[in-house]
N, C-alpha and C positions, 0 to 999 in steps of 0.2 A: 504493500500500500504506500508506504512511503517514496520506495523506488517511482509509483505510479508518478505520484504526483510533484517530486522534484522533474519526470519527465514534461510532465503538463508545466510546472513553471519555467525551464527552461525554452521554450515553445514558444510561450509565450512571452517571455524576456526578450526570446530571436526579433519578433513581430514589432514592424516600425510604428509607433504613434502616429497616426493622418489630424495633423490639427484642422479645425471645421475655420475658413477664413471668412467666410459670408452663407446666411443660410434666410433664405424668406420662404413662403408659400409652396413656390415651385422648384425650390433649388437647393443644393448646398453646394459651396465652393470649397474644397480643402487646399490645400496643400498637401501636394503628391511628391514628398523626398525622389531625389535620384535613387536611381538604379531599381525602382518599388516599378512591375509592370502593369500596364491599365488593367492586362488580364492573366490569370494566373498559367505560368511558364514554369517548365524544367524545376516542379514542386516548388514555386514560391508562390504566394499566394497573389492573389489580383489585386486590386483597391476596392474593389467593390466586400469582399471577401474581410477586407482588412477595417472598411469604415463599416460593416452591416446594416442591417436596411433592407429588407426581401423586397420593398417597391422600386428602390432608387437602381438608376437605367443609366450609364455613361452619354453624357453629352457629346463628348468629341475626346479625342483621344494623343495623350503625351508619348513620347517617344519612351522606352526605358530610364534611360541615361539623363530628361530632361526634370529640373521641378520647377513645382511653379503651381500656381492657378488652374485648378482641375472643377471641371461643374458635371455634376451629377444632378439629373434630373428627378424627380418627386413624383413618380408615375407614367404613365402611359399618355396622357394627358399635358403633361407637362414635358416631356420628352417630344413629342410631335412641334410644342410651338419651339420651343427653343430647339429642336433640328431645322425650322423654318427658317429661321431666325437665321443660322448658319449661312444654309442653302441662299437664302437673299441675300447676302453680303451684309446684315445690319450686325454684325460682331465687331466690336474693334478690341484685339489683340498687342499687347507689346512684350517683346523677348529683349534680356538683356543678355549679352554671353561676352566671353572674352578670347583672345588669337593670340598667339604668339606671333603671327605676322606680320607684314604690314599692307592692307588691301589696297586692288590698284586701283579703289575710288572709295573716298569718305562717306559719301550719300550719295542719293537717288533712287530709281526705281531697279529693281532689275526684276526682267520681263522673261520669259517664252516658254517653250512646252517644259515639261519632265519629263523624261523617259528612261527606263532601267538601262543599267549599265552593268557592269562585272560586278562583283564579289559583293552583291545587294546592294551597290548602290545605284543613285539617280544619278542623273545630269540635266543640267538646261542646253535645249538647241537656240537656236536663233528663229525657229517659225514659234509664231502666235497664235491658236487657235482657243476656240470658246470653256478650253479644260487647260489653258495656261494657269502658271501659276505665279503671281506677282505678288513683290515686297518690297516693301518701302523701307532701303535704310537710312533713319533718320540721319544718322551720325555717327562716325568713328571717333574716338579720346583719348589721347594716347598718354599713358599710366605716368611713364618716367620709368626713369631708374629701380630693377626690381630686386636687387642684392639676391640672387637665385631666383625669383619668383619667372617663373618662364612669361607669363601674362603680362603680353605687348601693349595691348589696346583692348579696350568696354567698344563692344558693336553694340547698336540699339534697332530694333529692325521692327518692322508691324508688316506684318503677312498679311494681306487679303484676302488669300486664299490658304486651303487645308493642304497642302497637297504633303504625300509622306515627305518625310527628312527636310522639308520647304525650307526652314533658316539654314539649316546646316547644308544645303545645297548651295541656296544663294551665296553665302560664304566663301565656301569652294570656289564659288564660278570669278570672285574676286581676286582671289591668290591670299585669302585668309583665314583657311580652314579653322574651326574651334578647338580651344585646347579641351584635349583630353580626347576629340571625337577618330579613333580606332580605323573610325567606317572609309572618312575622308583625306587620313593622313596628315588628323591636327597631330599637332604637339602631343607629347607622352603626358600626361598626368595621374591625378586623382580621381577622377569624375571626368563625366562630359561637362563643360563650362558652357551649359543654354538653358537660362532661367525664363520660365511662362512670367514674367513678374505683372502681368495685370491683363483684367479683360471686364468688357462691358457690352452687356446685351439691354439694352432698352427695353425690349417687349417685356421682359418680366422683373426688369428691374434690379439685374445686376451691374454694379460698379466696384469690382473687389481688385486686388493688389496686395502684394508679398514680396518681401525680400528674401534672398536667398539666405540659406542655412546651412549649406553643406561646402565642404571643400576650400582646401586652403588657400587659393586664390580668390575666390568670394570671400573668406572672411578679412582678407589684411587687409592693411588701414589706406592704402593705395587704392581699393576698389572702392570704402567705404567712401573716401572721401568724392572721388566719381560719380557714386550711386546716389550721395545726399545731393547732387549738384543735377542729378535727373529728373523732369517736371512731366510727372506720370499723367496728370490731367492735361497737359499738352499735345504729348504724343499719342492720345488716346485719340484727341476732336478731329473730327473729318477734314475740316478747315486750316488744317496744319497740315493735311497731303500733298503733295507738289501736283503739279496741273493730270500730268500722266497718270499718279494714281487714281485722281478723282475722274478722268475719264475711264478708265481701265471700270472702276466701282460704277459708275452710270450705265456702263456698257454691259458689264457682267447684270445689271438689275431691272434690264427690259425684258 
C-alpha cells in the first residue's frame, strides 16, 4: 500500500501545473509550459488531460516546444464560435521568441505558401495562394552583449494565419532561425525560444497575455529588460498592421 501510493505521488509530482490565465463563460486560457503536448504523445499526457474538464475542447493548437497563451473552449457550443472566430481572421495573436542570429530584415510582412519539406519541416515558396500563410514581424531588438547567453535578438511576430510551425518558418525564411528550434537548425539550447505571449478574440471576449516562465534565456535580465519595453496592446490593434497585412486580412475575410 505504501509502495502504491508513493507511486501515485510521484506521478503526480512528474505532472506540470497548467496555470488558468483568463477564464469567462466560454473559455479558459492557460498557460501551456514548453515541451507539455496539446495532445497526449509517446505517454505524456495532453493539456486537456493535464487541466480536466470532460466539456473543455482545444481551441487551436501550440506547437510542443512552444508556451504561451492556450484557449480551450467550454463546450460544443463555444468551440464552434470561437473556431469561427479563427477561421475569419478576427484573432489577433503575438509571439515573442528569440535567435541567435541576425535576420536579413527587422520587420514587415512575410508572405507565401507553406509547403512540406525534409525531415518534417515546412518552407515558404514565393507563390500566394488563398491557404498562404502570412506574419507580420513587428520588430527585431537586439539584446547586446550576452556573457554566454547565445540569445542575439527578441523577434516579435503576429501571424494571421494558423498554419503549422508559421513563426518558426517565417524565421527560417529570414536567416534567423529560433534558439533552441532542432527542427530548423536554430541554435542549441534549453527549450524552443517561441513564446504564445498574448491573444485576443472579441466575439467572446478574450484579451489575455503571459510572460514567459521557462528557460534561461527568457528568464535573464537582458530579455527582461526587452520584454518590459514591449507594448502588448499595440501589437495586438489591427491598426498597427502595415498596409500589406491589412490587405492580406480584408482579402482573406471576403
Amino acid at each position: 500500500m505504501t509502495l502504491l501510493v508513493a507511486r501515485a505521488s510521484a506521478l503526480t509530482a512528474s505532472r506540470p501545473t497548467i496555470p488558468v490565465v483568463a477564464e469567462g463563460p466560454d473559455y479558459l486560457v492557460v498557460h501551456k509550459p514548453a515541451g507539455v503536448p496539446c495532445h497526449r504523445r509517446e505517454g505524456r499526457p495532453g493539456i486537456l488531460e493535464l487541466v480536466g474538464g470532460a466539456d473543455l475542447k482545444l481551441a487551436h493548437r501550440l506547437d510542443d516546444g512552444t508556451s504561451g497563451c492556450l484557449v480551450l473552449a467550454k463546450g460544443r457550443r463555444a468551440a464552434a464560435l470561437i473556431g469561427d472566430a479563427f477561421a475569419s481572421r478576427r484573432v489577433a495573436k503575438v509571439y515573442v521568441g528569440l535567435t541567435a542570429s541576425k535576420p536579413a530584415k527587422k520587420k514587415g510582412v512575410i508572405l507565401g505558401d507553406q509547403v512540406r519539406s525534409r525531415r518534417g519541416q515546412w518552407r515558404l515558396t514565393r507563390d500566394c495562394g488563398p491557404a498562404a500563410a502570412c506574419t507580420h514581424l513587428s520588430r527585431s531588438v537586439g539584446l547586446g552583449p550576452g556573457d554566454g547567453d547565445p540569445a542575439a535578438r527578441l523577434i516579435i511576430a503576429r501571424p494571421l494565419t494558423g498554419k503549422t510551425h508559421q513563426v518558426r518558418v517565417a524565421c527560417k525564411s529570414i536567416g534567423a532561425p529560433l534558439l533552441g528550434d532542432d527542427t530548423y537548425s536554430g541554435f542549441k539550447a534549453d527549450r524552443l525560444y517561441l513564446h504564445a505571449a498574448a491573444i485576443r478574440i472579441p466575439d467572446v471576449g478574450i484579451d489575455a497575455r503571459v510572460a514567459p516562465e521557462s528557460g534561461a534565456s527568457f528568464l535573464s535580465e537582458r530579455f527582461a529588460g526587452a520584454w518590459n519595453a514591449v507594448d502588448l496592446d499595440a501589437e495586438l490593434a489591427d491598426d498597427a498592421l502595415p498596409r500589406a497585412a491589412r490587405e492580406f486580412l480584408e482579402w482573406q475575410r471576403v
